[in-house]
C-alpha positions, 0 to 999 in steps of 0.5 A: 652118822646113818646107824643103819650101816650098823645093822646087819643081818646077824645083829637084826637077827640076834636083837629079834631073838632077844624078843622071840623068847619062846622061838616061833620066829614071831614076836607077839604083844607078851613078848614085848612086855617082857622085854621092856620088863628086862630092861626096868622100863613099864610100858602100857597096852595102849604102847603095846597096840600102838607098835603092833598097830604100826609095824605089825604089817599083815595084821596078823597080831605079831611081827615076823623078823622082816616086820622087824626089820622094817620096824628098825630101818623105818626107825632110824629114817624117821628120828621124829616118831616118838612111839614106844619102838623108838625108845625101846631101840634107844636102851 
């Protein structure tokens, strides 16, 4: 089953927003933090840099809504990374 057939826009967008607490359009490290948080996971610094270090695409320390949806299209092609996204997608 291709999951991504499943994401459409408007779920892309509501997932983001699930993250972009504060509504800047952008989700930074701390928001990471307490979206892990909500769901009783903990996850590290380290975890944090690795998934900014890997979708945040400009380098600008945040990712913006199509990072994301790099992030969770390039999940779903790659079902052997194991980085912290990948188990954030998972809940």
């Amino acid at each position: 089953m291709d999951i991504r057939k499943y994401l459409t826009n408007e779920r892309v967008e509501a997932l983001f927003k699930s993250f972009d607490v504060d509504d800047n359009d952008l989700i930074e490290p701390a928001n990471i933090r307490d979206a892990f948080t909500k769901l009783g996971k903990d996850i590290t610094d380290g975890e944090i840099r690795t998934i900014m270090m890997t979708h945040d695409e400009n380098n600008d320390g945040k990712i913006s809504l199509e990072e994301f949806k790099n992030m969770l299209l390039g999940c779903h092609i790659s079902n052997d990374e194991k980085d912290a996204s990948i188990v954030l997608l998972k809940e």
